[in-house]
Structure formats: structure tokens, C-alpha cells
C-alpha positions as CSV (number, residue, x, y, z in Angstrom):
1,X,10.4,32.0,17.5
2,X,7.1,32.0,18.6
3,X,6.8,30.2,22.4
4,X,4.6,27.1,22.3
5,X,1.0,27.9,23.4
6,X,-2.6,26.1,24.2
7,X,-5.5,27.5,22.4
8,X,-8.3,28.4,23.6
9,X,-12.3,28.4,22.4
10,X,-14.5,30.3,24.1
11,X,-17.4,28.1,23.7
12,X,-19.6,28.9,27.3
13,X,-21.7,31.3,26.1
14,X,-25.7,30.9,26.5
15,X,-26.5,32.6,23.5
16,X,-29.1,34.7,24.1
17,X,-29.1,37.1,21.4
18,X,-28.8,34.5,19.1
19,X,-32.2,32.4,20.5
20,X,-30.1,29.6,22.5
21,X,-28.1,26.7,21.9
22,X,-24.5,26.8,20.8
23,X,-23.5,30.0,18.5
24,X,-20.0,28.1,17.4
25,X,-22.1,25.5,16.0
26,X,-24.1,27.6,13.7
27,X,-23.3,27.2,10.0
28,X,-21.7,29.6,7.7
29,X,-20.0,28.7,4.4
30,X,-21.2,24.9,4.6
31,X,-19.3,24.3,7.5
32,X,-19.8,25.4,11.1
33,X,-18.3,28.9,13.0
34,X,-16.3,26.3,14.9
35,X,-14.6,24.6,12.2
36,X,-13.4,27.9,10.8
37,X,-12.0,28.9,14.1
38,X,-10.3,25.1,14.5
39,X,-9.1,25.5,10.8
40,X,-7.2,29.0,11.7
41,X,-6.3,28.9,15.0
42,X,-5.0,25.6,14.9
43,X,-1.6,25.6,13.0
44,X,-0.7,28.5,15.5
45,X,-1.1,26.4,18.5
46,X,0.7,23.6,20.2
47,X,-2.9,21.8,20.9
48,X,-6.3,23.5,21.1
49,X,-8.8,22.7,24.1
50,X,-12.8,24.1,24.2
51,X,-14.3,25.5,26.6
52,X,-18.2,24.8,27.1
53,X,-20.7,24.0,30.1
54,X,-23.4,21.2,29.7
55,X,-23.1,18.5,27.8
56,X,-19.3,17.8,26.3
57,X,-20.3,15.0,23.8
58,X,-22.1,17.9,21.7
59,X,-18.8,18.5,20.4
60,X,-17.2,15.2,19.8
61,X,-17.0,15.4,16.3
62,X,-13.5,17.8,16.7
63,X,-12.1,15.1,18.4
64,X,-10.8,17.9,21.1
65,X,-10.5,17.8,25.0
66,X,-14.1,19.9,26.6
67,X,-13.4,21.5,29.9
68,X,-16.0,23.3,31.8
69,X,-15.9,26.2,33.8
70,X,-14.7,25.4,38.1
71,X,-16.4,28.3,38.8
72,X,-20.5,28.3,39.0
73,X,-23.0,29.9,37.5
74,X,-21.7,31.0,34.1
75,X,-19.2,33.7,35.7
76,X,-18.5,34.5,32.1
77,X,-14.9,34.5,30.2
78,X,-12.9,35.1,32.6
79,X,-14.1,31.6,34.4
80,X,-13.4,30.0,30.9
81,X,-9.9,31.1,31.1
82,X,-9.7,29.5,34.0
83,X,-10.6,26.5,33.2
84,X,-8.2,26.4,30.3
85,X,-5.1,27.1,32.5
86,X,-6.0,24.7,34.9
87,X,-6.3,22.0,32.2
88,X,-2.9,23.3,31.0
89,X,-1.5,23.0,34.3
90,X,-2.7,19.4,34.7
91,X,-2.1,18.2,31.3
92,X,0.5,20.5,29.6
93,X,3.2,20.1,32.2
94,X,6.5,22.6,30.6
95,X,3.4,24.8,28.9
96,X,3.4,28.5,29.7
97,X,1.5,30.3,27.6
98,X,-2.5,30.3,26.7
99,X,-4.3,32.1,23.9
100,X,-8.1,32.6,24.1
101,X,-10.7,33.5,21.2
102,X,-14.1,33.4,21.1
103,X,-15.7,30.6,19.6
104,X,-18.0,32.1,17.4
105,X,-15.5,34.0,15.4
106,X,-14.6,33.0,12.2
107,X,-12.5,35.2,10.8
108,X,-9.4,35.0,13.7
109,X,-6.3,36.1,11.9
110,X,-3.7,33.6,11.1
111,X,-0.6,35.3,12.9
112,X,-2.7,36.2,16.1
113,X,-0.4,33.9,18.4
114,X,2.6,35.6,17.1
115,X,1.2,38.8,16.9
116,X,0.0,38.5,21.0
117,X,3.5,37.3,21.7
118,X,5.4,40.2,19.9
119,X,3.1,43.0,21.6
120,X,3.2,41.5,25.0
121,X,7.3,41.4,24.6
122,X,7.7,44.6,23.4
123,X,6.2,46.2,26.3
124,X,7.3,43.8,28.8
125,X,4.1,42.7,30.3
126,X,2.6,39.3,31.1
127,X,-0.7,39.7,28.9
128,X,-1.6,41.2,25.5
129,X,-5.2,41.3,24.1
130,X,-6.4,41.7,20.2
131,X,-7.7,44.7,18.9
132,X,-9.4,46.5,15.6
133,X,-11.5,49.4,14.2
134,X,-10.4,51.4,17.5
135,X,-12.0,48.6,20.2
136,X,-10.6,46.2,22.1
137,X,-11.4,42.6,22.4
138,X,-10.6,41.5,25.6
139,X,-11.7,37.9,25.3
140,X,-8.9,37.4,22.2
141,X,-6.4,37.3,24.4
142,X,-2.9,35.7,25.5
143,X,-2.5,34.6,29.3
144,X,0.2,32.9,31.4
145,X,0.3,30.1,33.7
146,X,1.9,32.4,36.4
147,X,-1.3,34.4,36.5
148,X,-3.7,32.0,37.5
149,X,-3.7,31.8,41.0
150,X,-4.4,35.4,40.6
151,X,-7.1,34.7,38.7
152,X,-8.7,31.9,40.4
153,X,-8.3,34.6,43.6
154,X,-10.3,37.6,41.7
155,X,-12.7,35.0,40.4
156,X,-13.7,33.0,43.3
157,X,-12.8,35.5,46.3
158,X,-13.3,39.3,45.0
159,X,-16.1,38.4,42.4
160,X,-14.5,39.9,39.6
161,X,-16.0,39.8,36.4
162,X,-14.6,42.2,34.0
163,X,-11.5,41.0,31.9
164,X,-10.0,44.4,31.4
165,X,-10.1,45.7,34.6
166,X,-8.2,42.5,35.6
167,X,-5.5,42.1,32.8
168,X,-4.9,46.5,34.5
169,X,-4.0,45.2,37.3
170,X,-0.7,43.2,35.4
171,X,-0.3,45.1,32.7
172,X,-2.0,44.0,29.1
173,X,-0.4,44.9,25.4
174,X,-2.5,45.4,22.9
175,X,-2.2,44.2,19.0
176,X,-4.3,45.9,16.6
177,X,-5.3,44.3,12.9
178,X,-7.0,45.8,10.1
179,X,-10.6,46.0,9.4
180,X,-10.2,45.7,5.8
181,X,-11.2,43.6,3.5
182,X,-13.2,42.1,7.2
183,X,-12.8,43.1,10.8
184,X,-11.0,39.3,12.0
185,X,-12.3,39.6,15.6
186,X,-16.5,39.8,14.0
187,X,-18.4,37.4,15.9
188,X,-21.8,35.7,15.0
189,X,-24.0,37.1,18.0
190,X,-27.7,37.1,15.9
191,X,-29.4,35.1,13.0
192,X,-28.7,38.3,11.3
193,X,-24.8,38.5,11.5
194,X,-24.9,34.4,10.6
195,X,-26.2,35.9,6.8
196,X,-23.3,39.0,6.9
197,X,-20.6,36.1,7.5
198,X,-22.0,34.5,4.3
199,X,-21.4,37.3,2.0
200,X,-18.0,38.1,3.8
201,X,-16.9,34.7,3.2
202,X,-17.8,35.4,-0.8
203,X,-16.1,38.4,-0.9
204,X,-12.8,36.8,0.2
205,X,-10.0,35.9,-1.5
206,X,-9.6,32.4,-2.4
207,X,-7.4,31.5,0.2
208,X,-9.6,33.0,2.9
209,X,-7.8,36.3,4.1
């Protein structure tokens, strides 16, 4: 049995390779990268929260909670995470367990909460991240409440930046999917990969992979 646990959308990003605005937003398969994400990651999840700097009402049509990042000047993912725990802390009280994906991923696997969970157990450590095709993906990731003082120290008082060299410090498991019949961790960083998501969406099974 799978412990309960808060997702996570990475949604801080400034886009830059993709011209601006708000990657998750982009459409693929008439509806947006975000709804796909919301669609899979949320029967894995207890409740899902986004993260994203700016303007929270841009996303009021998901009918989820927006947190922004405590720490300034868009200190990247780890600052997202966070954020997250914090909001768990405050308004998950009993909740242990956080699972973070990108936002601009479409394709996240169905069992990735259980998956994290399983890989993290087995080795008995406190974190486990998502892997494929031989790389890691830091940012898919599972995280507990115990860490994030932790955190909020290498954040805020050592500058740290790096998710991996972090997650070292406590020990991270890693899980590691498939890239066949589509890699489940590919993210829509240019205009270009928005048209690859299109055909791998047609070339999926009916029920999505």
C-alpha cells in the first residue's frame, strides 16, 4: 500500500527555449501539457498542488491550490520543492510524503508514485528520483517532510542549486522506466518538441500508454 502523497507540478520555469510564457500551457492533442500531466498524475496522488511564480489566476481553470517559490529570484527546482513542502506542512497536517514532476511532461507514467515509493524502500533511503534511457531526472522526484529544513538550510544559507548533489547528501533511489513505445519523463522544452508530442500521442495506444 502505497503511503498517501501530495503531487507536485513543476510549473516555475521561464521558458526560455521555448520563447516565454508558460510551457505547461502549450497545447498538444487538443488539450494543454498540463492537463495531461493533471489527468496522469492525479489518481496517484492524495491532492495535487502547482508550483508557478507571477500571476496564480493564469491557472484557475484546474481549480488547484498555486504556490510560489519563498525563495527569490527563480532559484530553480529545488526552491519549487520547497514551496510544495511548506504548503504541505501548513495545509496537509499527518502528510509525509511529496512527489514532484515537471509540468511540461506529458507523458508521466501512471505507477510513478508507487514505483518512487518501492525504490526508495528497497534501499532504505529517504528520496528516490525517476529515471530512463540511461539519465536521470532529478526533478521527477519523491521527497519527505523530514527533509525540508534541510532543504530550506542548503537553499537559503549555502546557495545550493543542484538537485542531485543535494538528494547525495541523504541518500536518493532511483526507478528506471522504459523508453519504448515513448520515453514518459520527454518534456516540451521548444516549438519543435510541441510537434514530436503530437505524433507520439498518435502513435499511442488507445488508452494512452
Amino acid at each position: 500500500m502505497t503511503e498517501p502523497t501530495l503531487g507536485l507540478l513543476l510549473a516555475g520555469g521561464l521558458a526560455r527555449r521555448m520563447g516565454g510564457g508558460d510551457k505547461p500551457l502549450r497545447m498538444i492533442a487538443g488539450r494543454s501539457i498540463l492537463a495531461h500531466v493533471i489527468e496522469r498524475l492525479g489518481p496517484q496522488c492524495e491532492s495535487l498542488l502547482i508550483n508557478a511564480n507571477g500571476d496564480p489566476a493564469r491557472f484557475s481553470d484546474y481549480g488547484l491550490p498555486v504556490v510560489a517559490d519563498s525563495v527569490p529570484d527563480f532559484a530553480g527546482p529545488l526552491a519549487g520543492i520547497l514551496a510544495g513542502l511548506d504548503w504541505m506542512a501548513q495545509h496537509r497536517p499527518g502528510s509525509n510524503w511529496m512527489v514532484s514532476v515537471a509540468a511540461d511532461t506529458p507523458f508521466i507514467p501512471r505507477d510513478l508514485v508507487t514505483r518512487l515509493h518501492r525504490a526508495r524502500a528497497e534501499l532504505n533511503v529517504p528520496l528516490a528520483c525517476a529515471a530512463s534511457g540511461g539519465w536521470t531526472h532529478p526533478v521527477i522526484g519523491l521527497w519527505p517532510l523530514v527533509l525540508r529544513e534541510d532543504l530550506r538550510q542548503a537553499l537559503t544559507v549555502e546557495d545550493e542549486r543542484k538537485i542531485d548533489r543535494w538528494t547525495a547528501r541523504h541518500g536518493c533511489a532511483s526507478a528506471e522506466w522504459p523508453v519504448d513505445p515513448v520515453d514518459p519523463f520527454f518534456n516540451a522544452n521548444r516549438p519543435e518538441d510541441l510537434t514530436e508530442a503530437e505524433q507520439l500521442f498518435a502513435n499511442l495506444s488507445p488508452n494512452g500508454g
